[in-house]
Every structure is written in C-alpha cells, then in structure tokens.
C-alpha positions as a Markdown table, in Angstrom:
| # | Residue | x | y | z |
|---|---|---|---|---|
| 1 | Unk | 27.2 | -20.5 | -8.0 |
| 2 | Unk | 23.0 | -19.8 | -8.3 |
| 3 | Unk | 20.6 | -21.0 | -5.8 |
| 4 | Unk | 17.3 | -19.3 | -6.4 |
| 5 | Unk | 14.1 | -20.2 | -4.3 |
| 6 | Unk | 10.5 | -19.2 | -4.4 |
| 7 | Unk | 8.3 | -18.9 | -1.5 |
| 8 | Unk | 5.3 | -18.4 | -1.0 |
| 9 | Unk | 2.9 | -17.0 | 2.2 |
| 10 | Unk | -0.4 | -16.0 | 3.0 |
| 11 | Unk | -1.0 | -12.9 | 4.7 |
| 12 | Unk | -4.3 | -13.0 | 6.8 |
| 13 | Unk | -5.0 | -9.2 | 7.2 |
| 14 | Unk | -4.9 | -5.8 | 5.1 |
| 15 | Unk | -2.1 | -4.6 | 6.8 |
| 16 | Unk | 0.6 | -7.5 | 8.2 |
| 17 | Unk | 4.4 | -7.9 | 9.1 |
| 18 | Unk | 5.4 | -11.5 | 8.1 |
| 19 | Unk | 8.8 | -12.8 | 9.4 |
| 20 | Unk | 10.8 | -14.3 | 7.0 |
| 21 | Unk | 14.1 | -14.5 | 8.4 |
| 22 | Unk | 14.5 | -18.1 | 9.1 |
| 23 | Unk | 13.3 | -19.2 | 5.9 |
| 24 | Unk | 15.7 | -17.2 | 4.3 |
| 25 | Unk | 18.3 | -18.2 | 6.4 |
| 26 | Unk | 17.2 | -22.3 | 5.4 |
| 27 | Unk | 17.4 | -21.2 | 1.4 |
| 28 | Unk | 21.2 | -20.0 | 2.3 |
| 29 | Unk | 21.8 | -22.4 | 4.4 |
| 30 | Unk | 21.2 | -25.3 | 2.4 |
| 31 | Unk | 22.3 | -23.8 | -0.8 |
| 32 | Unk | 26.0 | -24.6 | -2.2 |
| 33 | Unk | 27.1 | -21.2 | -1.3 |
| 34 | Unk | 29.8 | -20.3 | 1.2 |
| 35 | Unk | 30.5 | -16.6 | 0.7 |
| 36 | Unk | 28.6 | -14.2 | -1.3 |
| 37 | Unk | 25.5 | -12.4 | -1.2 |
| 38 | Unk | 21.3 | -13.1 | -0.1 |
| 39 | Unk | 18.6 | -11.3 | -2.2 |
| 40 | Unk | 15.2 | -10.9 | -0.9 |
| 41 | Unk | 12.7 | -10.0 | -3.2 |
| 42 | Unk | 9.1 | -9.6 | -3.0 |
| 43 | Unk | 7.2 | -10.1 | -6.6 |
| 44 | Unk | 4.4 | -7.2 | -6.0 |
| 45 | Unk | 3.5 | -4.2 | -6.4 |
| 46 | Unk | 1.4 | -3.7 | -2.8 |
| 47 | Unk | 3.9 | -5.4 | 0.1 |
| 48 | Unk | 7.7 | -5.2 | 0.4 |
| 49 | Unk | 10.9 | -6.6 | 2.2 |
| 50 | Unk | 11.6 | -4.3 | 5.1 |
| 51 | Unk | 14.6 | -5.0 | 7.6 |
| 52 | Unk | 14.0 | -3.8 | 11.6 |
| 53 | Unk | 13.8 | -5.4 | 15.1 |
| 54 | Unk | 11.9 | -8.2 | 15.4 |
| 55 | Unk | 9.7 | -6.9 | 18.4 |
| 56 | Unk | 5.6 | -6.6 | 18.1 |
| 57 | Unk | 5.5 | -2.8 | 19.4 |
| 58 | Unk | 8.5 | -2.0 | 16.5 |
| 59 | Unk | 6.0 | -3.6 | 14.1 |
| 60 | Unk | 3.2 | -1.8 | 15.5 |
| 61 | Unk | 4.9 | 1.7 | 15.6 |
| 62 | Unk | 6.3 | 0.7 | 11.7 |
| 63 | Unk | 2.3 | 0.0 | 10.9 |
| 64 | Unk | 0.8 | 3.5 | 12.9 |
| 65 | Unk | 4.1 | 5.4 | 11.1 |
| 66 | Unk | 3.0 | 4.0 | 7.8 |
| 67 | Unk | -0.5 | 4.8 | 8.3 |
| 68 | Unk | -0.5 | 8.2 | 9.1 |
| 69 | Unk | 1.7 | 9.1 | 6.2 |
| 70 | Unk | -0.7 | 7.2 | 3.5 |
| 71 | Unk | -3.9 | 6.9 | 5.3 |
| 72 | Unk | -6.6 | 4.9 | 3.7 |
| 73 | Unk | -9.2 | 7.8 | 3.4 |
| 74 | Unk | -7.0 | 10.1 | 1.4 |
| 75 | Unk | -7.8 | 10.9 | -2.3 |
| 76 | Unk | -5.8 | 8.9 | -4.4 |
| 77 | Unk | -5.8 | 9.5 | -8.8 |
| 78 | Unk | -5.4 | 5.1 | -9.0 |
| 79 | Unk | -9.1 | 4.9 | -6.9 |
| 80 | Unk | -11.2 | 4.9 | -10.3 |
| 81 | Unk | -12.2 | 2.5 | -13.0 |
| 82 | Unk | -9.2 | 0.5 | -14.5 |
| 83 | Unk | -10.5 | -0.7 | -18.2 |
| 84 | Unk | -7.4 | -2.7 | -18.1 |
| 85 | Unk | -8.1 | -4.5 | -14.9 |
| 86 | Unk | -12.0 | -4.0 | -15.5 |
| 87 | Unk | -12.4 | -3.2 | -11.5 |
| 88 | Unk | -12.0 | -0.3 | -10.2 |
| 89 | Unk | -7.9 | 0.8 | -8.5 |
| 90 | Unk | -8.8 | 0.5 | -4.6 |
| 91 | Unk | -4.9 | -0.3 | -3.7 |
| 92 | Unk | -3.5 | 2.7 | -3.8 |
| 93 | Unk | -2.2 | 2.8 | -0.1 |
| 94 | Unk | -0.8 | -0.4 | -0.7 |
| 95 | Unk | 1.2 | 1.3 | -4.0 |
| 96 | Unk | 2.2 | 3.8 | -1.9 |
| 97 | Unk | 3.3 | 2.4 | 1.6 |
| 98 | Unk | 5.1 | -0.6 | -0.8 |
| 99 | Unk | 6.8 | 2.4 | -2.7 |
| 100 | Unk | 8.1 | 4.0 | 1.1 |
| 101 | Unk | 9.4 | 0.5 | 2.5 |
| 102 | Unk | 11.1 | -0.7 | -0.8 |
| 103 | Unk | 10.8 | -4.7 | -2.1 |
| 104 | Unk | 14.2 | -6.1 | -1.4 |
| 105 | Unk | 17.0 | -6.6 | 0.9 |
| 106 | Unk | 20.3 | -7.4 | 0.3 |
| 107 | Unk | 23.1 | -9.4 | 3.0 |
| 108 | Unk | 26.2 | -10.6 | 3.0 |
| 109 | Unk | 26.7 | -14.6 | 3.3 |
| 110 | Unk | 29.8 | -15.7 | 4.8 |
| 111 | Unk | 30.6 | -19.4 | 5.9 |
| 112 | Unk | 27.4 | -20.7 | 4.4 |
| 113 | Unk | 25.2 | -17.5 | 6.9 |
| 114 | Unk | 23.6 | -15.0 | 6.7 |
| 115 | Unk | 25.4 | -11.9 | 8.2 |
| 116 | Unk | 23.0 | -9.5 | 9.7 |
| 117 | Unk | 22.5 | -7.1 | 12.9 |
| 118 | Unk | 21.6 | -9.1 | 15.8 |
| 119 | Unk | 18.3 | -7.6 | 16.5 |
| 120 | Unk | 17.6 | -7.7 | 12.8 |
| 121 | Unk | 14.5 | -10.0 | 11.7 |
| 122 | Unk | 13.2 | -9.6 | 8.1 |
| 123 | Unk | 10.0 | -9.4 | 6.8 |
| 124 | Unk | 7.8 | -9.5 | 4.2 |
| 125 | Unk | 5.4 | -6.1 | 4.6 |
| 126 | Unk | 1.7 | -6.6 | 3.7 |
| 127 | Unk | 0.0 | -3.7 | 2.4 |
| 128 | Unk | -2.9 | -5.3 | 0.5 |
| 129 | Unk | -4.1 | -8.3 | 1.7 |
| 130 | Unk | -5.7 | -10.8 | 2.4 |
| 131 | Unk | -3.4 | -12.5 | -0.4 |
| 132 | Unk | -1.0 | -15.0 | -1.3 |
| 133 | Unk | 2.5 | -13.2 | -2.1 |
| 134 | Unk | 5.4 | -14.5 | -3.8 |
| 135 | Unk | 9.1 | -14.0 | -2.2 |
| 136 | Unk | 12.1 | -14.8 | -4.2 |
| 137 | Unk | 15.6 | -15.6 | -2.4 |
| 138 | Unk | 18.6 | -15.7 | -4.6 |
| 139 | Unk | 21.5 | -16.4 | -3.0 |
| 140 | Unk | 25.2 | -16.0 | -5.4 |
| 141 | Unk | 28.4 | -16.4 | -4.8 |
| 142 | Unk | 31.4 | -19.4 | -4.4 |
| 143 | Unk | 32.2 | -22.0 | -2.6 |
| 144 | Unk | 35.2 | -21.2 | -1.4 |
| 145 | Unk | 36.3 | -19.1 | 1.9 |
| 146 | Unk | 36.9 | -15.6 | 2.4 |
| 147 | Unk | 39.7 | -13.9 | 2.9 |
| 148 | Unk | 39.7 | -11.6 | 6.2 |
C-alpha cells in the first residue's frame, strides 16, 4: 500500500524554518497505512527537510550556525551568468546550506503514526525564498499490525 501527497507552502523570507509536522502526520494519518514507513521530501534544490526541536531559539541557533558556515558575501563559482537560465546564478548559499541540511527524512509508521522523538518537529528549511516549494509525503507499507 501507496499513499503519496503533494504539498505545497509559501515561504515569506530568504531564510525560513517551516513546520511541517502535523501535515505530515494528517497525510499518514488518513492514508490506508498501518505500519510502515513516512518519506519527506522536498522537490528543490535551495531548501531541505531537516528534523530538530521545535523551539524558536533552536531554529534561530540552526539559522546563525548555517550562516556563518555559507555566508551570503562569500565568493561563490555558480554567482555568474547562466546561458541556460539566461539570469545570472545568485542562489548559491541556498545550494550550499540545502546540500548541509539534506532534502528528506525518513520515520517509522506504526498503528496508523508517526513514530518520532518527542521533542522532534519537522520542517521544511528555506534557503531561497521568497517562493512557493513543493513537499512530497509518501507514506508505504500494509495494513496489517506489527509484530513486537
């Protein structure tokens, strides 16, 4: 058993932590599956899936930590002109910071839930924004129970 979902959100800075735990935990919870697994995935190249405690100075240390280690002033090879794109590459950071933090997460379903920590939140890690970003949630596995 399949139950994939696209959903969609609209970051409203350069730089923004969205939580996406409870929708995730909807797309589970109203899918057919009882045991299996939860995939989180983001669809771009400039924001990523991150897993950490859902508090606004962990967010805020995550977005300082992240800046000091690609900071936007740095020289970067992708900041010249793109005849592909025909613009020039001003996303580099975004590439980068996106590459650190990865683009999925992965949790165990049991009983129809989602297992995780219980100071774990999910979110979706803008690194380029303003922009709409897509976030697929796949969630496999049976209907059946588990065996503990």
């Amino acid at each position: 058993m399949v139950t994939f979902e696209t959903r969609s959100y609209l970051s409203n800075g350069v730089a923004q932590f969205i939580k996406i735990t409870d929708d995730v935990e909807t797309v589970v919870e109203h899918s057919s599956v009882s045991n299996g697994l939860v995939a989180v995935i983001s669809a771009h190249t400039t924001c990523g899936i991150i897993v950490n405690e859902g508090l606004p100075c962990v967010e805020q240390d995550l977005g300082d930590m992240l800046e000091d280690m690609v900071p936007l002033d740095a020289s970067y090879a992708h900041a010249h002109f793109l005849r592909t794109y025909g613009a020039t590459g001003n996303n580099s950071q975004g590439h980068l910071k996106q590459t650190l933090v990865g683009n999925n997460a992965l949790f165990p379903v049991i009983d129809g839930h989602v297992v995780r920590g219980g100071a774990q939140d999910i979110y979706l890690a803008e690194f380029d924004g303003p922009q709409r970003r897509k976030v697929y949630i796949e969630v496999i596995g049976d209907k059946g129970g588990v065996e503990k």
